[in-house]
C-alpha positions in Angstrom: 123.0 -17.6 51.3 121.3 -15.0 52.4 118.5 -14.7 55.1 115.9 -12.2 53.9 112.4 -10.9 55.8 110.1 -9.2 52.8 107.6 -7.1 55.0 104.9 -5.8 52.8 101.1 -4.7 52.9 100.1 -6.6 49.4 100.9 -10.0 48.0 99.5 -11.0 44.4 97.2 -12.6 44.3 96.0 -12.8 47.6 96.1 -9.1 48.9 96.2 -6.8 46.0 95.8 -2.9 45.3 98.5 -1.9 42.5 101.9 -2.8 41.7 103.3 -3.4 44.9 101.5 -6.8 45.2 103.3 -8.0 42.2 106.4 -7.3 43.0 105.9 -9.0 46.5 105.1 -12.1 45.0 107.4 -12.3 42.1 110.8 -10.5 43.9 110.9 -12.8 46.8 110.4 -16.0 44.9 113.4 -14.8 42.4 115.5 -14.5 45.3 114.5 -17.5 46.7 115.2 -19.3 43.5 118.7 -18.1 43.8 119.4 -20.1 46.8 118.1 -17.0 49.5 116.3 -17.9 52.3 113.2 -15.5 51.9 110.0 -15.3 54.3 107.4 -12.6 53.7 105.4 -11.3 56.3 101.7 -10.1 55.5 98.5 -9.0 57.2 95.9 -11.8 57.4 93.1 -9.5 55.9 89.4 -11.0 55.6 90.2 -12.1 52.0 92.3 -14.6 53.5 90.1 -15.1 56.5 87.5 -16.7 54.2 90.0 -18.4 51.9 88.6 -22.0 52.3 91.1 -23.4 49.8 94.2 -22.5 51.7 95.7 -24.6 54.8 97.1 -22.2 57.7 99.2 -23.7 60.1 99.0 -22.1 63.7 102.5 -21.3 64.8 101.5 -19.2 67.9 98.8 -18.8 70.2 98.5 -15.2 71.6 101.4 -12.4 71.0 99.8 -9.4 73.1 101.3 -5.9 71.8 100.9 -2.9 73.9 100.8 0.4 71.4 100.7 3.4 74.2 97.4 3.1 76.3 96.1 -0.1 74.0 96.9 -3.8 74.0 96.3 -6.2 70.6 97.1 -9.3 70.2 98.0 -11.5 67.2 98.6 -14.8 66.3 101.6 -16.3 63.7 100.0 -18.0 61.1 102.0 -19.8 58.3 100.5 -20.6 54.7 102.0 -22.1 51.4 103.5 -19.4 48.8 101.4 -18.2 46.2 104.5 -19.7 43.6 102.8 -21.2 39.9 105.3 -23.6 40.7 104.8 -25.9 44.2 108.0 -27.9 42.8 110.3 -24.9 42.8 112.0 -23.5 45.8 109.8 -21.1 47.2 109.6 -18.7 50.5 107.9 -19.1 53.4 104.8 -16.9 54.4 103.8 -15.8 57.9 100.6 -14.1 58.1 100.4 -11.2 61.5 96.7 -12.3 62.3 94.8 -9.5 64.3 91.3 -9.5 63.5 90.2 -6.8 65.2 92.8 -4.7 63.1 92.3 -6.3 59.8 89.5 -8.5 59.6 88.1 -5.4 57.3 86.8 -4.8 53.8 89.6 -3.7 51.8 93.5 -3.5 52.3 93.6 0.1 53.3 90.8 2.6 55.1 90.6 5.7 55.9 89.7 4.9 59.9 91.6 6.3 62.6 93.8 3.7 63.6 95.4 3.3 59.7 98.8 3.9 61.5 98.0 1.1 64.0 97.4 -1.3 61.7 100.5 -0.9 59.3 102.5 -0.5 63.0 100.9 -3.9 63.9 102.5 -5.1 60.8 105.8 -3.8 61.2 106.3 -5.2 65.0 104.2 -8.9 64.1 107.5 -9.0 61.4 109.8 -8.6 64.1 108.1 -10.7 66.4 107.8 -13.4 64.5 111.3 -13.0 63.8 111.7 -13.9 67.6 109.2 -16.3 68.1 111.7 -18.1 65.1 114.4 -17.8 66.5 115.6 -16.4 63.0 117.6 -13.5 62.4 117.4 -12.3 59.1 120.5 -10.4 57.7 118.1 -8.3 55.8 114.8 -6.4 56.4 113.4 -5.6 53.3 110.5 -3.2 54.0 108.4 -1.4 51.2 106.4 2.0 51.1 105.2 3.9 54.2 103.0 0.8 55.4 106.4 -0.9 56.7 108.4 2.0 56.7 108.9 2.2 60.8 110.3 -1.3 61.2 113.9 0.3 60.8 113.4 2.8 63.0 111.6 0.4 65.4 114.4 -1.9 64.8 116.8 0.4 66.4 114.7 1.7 69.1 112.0 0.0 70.7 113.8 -3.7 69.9 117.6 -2.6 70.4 118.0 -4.3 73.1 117.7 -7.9 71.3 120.7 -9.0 70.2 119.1 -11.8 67.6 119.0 -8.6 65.1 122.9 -7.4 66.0 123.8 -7.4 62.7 119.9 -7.1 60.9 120.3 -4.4 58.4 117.2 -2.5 56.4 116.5 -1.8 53.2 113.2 0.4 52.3 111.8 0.1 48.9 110.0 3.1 47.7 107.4 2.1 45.3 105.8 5.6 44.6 106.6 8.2 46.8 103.3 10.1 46.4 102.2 8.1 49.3 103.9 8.8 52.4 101.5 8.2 55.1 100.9 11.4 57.0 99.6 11.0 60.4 98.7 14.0 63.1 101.0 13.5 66.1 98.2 11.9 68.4 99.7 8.8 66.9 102.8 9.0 68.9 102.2 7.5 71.9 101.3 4.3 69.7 105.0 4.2 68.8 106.2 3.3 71.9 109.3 5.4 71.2 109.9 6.5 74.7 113.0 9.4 74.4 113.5 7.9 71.2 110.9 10.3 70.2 113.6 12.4 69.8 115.0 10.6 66.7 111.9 11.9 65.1 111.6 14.4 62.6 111.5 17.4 64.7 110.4 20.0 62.2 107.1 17.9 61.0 106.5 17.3 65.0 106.6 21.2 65.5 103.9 21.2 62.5 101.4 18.8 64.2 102.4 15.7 61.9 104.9 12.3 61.4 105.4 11.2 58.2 106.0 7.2 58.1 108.1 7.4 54.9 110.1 10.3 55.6 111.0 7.9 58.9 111.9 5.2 57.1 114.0 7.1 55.0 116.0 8.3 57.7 116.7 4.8 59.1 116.5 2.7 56.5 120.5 1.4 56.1 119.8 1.4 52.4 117.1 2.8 50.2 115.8 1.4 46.4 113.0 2.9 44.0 112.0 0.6 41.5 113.7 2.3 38.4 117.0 4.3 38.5 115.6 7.4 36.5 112.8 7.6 39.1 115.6 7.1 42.0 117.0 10.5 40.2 114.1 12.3 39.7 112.6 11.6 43.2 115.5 13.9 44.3 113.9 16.6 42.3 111.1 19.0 43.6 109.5 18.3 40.6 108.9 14.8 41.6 110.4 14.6 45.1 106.6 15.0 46.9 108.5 17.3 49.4 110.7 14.7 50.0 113.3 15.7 47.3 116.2 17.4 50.0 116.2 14.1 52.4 117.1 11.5 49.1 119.5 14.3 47.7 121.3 13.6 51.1 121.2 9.9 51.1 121.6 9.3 47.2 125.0 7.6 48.5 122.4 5.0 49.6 119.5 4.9 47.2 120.1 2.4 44.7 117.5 2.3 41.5 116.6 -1.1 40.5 113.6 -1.6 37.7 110.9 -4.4 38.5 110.7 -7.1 36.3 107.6 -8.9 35.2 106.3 -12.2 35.6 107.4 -13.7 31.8 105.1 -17.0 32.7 101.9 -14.8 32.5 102.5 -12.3 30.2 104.3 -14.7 27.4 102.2 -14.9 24.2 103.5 -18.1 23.1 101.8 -19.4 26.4 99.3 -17.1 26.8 95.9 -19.2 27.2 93.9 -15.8 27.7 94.1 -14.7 24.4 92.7 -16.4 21.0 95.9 -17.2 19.2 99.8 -17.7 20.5 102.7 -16.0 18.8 106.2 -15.5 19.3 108.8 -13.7 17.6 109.6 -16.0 15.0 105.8 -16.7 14.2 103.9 -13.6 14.4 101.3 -14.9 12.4 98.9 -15.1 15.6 99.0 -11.2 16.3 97.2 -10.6 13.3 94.6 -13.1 14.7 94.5 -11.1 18.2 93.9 -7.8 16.4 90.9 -8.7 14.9 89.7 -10.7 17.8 90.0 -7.5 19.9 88.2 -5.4 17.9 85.4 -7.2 17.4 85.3 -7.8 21.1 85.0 -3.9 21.4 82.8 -3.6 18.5 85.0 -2.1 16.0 85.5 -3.3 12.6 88.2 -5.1 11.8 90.5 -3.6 8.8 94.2 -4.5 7.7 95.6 -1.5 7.1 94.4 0.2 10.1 97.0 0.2 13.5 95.6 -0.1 17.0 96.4 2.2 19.5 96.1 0.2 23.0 95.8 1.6 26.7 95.3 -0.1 29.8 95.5 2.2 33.1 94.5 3.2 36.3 92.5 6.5 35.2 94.3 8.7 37.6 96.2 11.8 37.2 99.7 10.2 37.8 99.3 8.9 34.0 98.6 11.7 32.4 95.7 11.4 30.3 94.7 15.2 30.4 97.2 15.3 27.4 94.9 13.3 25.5 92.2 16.3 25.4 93.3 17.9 22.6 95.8 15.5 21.0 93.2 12.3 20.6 91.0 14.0 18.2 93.5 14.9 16.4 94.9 11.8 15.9 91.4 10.3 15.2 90.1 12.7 13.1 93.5 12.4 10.9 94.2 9.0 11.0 92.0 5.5 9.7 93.9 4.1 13.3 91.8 2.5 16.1 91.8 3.4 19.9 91.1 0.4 22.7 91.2 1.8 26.1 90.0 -0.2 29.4 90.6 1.9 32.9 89.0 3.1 35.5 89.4 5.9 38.1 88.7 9.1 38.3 85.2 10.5 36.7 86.8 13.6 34.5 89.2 10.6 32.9 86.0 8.6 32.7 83.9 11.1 31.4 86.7 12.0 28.6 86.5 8.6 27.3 83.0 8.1 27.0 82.6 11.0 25.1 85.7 10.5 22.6 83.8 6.8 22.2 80.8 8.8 21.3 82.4 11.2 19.0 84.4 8.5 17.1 81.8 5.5 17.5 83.6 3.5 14.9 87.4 4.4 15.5 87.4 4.5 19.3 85.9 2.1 22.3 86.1 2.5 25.8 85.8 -0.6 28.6 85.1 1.0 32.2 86.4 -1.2 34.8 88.6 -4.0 34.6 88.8 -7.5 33.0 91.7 -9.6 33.4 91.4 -11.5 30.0 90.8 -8.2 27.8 93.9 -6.6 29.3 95.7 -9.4 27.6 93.7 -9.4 24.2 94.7 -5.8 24.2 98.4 -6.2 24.9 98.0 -9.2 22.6 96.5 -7.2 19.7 97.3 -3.9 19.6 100.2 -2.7 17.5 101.0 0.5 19.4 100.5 1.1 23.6 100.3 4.3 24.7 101.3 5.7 28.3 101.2 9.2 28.6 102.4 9.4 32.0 102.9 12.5 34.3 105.1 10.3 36.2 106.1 6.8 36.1 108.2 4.7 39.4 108.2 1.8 37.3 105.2 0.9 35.1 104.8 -2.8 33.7 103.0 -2.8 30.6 105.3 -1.1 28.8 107.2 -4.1 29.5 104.0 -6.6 28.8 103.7 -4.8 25.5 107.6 -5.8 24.1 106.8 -9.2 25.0 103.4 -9.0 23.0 105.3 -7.1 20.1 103.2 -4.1 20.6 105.4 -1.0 20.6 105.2 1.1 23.6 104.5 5.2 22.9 105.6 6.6 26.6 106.7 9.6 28.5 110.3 10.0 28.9 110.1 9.6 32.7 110.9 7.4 35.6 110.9 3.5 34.9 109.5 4.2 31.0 112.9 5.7 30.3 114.8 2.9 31.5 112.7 0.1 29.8 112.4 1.5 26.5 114.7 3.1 23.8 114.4 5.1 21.2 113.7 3.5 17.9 116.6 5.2 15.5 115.8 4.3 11.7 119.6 4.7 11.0 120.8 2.0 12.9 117.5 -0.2 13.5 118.0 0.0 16.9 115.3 0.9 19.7 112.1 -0.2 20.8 109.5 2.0 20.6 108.7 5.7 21.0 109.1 8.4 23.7 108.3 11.7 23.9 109.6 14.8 26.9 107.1 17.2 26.6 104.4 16.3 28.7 101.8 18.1 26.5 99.1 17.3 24.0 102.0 18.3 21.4 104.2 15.9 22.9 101.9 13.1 22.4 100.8 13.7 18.8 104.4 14.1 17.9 105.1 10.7 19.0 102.1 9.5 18.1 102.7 10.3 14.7 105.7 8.9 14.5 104.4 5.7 15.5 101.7 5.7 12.8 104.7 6.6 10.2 107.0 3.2 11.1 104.0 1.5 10.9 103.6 2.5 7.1 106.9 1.3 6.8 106.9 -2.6 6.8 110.2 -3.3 6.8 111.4 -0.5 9.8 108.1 -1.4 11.6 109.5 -5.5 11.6 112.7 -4.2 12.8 111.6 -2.7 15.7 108.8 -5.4 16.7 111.8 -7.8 16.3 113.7 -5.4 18.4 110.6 -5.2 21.0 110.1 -9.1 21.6 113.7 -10.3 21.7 114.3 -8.0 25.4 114.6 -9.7 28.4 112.4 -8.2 31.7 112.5 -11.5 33.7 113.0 -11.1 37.6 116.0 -13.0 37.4 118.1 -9.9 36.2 116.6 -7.1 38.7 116.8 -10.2 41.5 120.2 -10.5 41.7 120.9 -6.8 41.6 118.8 -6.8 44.5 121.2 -9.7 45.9 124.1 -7.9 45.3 123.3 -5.0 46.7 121.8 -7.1 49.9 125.2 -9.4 50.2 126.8 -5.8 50.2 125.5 -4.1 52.9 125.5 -7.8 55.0 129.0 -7.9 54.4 129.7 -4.0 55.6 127.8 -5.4 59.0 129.8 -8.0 59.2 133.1 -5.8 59.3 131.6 -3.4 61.9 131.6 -6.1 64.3 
């Protein structure tokens, strides 16, 4: 058994921006289900301040911190797992309470002390670790928010032997965000001549780079796919970033996220109008129809739907829609669902394709929970055009649903689905290279030409539903590699 400390800055549902949050929730409570002892460690933000439903238990008075010149104090604070399950063996949660740090609308700002916060959270984790009396064999950090805890680990808490053999791992989650901070910020580290271990070039330039820290001291490093894990050591997708992983790819392990197969199961899916599975599709039919008149399109047999739920951010690449969508509209009786929102020229694109194709096309600005299900539900093709790609999820929600994922052949798309080969019936769905608007209506196209054939387009719907993207899988790869480097401490004794 292993004993695991999950640091993060987001935990579904209870704190949560994008991705990361999901995999906080659903990652330790894999491993714990594996027989790992497993406690996460989150900021008590003002979301769970107010939570008037959930029991806290106070574990610790007053922990005062001293960050250079300033002293803040925190209190432990444990809470019951967010787990579906309350029967099932489930982590523990600690919550690093510092109101004055994050008693605040939103998870993240844009205020000066942002490094002060996310350092608050790094130190309460170790802390707390203390206060336990607990010594986890692994720190598993995630993203720039946590990233100094290894470093911090070595330096500023070296001297306590309760983390002798503590090893880190540092999860990279999308490495466009490194958290960049001017060098003001140093004398919050607390680094003394450890400021030395530093990254002296950035210093010189006036910054410190959290991620590029905990890259250097992390004893292991994951991304959440193993093509992104390659392609982050790229300058093409390294973020600057690309010469430091090239150097440590001895250490950096890919490993894609799974999904949470209670949820997104459409043989239990309450959210949608009809269940289906794979060996009674009849149901799908029923969602299609259902979703279009929900967006006000008219239903019609013979006509696929095109489905896209995103973020409307340049990451997922929708400038290749510019030219490519009309095209596709103006060429095809097919029908295009798309709920998003982001940034206004995305927005702005939409709303006018929605006007220029009133009865093909319809557009849903924001966010609704239930419709991103009817979508996934009753679309027959999902489209993610994506510059760039850690990991992504739907394309993984959309196999389950039976909808066949059209995606860039980047990052985690590439290593969740395969091409669909007519010869040999094997694949499950459609991606493209190029990323251009001739890229997308190529692979487009070929989506809408399966489709016209019933019995390859049953073949690879078949092919779609029957993959496994449980946790259970990428959990114990994430054991592995944790009982691994545990045992590699243990020798160095």
């Amino acid at each position: 058994m292993l004993k695991i400390c999950f640091v993060t800055s987001e935990l579904a549902p209870l704190a949560k921006v994008g991705g990361l949050a999901d995999v906080s929730q659903a990652l330790p409570a894999a491993l714990a289900q594996l027989g790992h002892d497993v406690r996460v460690i989150l900021p008590r933000y003002r979301e769970l301040k107010t939570d008037s439903d959930r029991q806290f238990v106070n574990l610790d008075n007053t922990i005062a911190l001293e960050f250079g010149s300033r002293a803040h104090s925190f209190q432990i604070l444990e809470t019951d797992f967010p787990d579906k399950d309350p029967s099932s063996q489930a982590p523990r949660l600690f919550l690093v309470d510092c109101p004055e740090l994050f008693d605040r609308t939103g998870i993240y700002g844009n205020q000066a002390d942002e490094h002060l916060r996310f350092l608050m959270l790094s130190r309460g984790a170790i802390e707390i670790c203390q206060r336990l009396k607990w010594a986890p064999d692994i720190f598993h950090v995630n993203d720039w928010q946590t990233a100094m805890l290894p470093l911090l680990l070595k330096t500023v808490y070296g001297w306590d032997s309760l983390f002798h053999s503590t090893r880190s791992v540092l999860t990279i989650h999308n490495i466009g965000h490194q958290g960049i901070f001017p060098t003001d910020v140093l004398e919050d580290l607390n680094l003394g001549d450890a400021e030395t271990l530093l990254h002296q070039q950035d210093l010189s330039e006036g910054h410190i780079n959290f991620l590029k820290t905990g890259l250097l001291y992390s004893d292991l490093l994951t991304a959440v796919s193993p093509t992104y894990a390659k392609e982050i050591q790229t300058s093409e997708y390294g973020m600057g970033l690309e010469h430091l992983l090239s150097a440590r790819r001895s250490v950096l392990h890919g490993i894609v996220n799974g999904i949470d197969t209670e949820v997104w199961n459409p043989s239990t899916d309450n959210l949608i109008p009809a269940q289906f599975s794979a060996a009674d599709r009849s149901g799908k039919q029923h969602n299609k129809f259902s979703l279009l008149e929900t967006m006000g399109l008219e239903p019609n047999h013979s006509a696929p739907v095109i489905g896209i739920v995103s973020r409307l951010t340049a990451q997922k690449g929708f400038e290749t829609l510019y030219e490519s969508m009309p095209i596709l509209l103006s060429e095809n009786d097919v029908r295009l669902v798309v709920l998003g929102s982001g940034q206004p020229e995305y927005t702005r694109f939409f709303q006018t394709l929605q006007t220029q194709f009133s009865d093909k096309m319809a557009f849903h600005d924001g966010f609704n929970n239930k419709l991103a299900h009817l979508i996934e539900a009753g679309s027959d093709i999902f489209l993610m055009p994506s510059r760039y790609e850690p990991c992504g999820l739907n394309q993984m929600y959309s196999q389950n649903y039976g909808t066949i994922p059209v995606v860039r052949n980047t990052g985690g798309l590439a290593d969740t689905v395969s091409q669909y080969d007519e010869t040999t019936g094997q694949g499950t769905g459609i991606l493209f290279d190029d990323f251009t608007n001739q890229g997308v209506l190529w692979a487009v196209r070929r989506a809408l030409e399966l489709y016209q054939d019933p019995e390859q387009w049953y073949q690879l719907v078949s092919n779609a539903m029957f993959q496994d993207f449980s946790w259970n899988k990428s959990a114990q790869q994430y054991a592995q590699i944790f009982e691994r480097l545990s045992n590699l401490s243990v020798l160095k004794r």
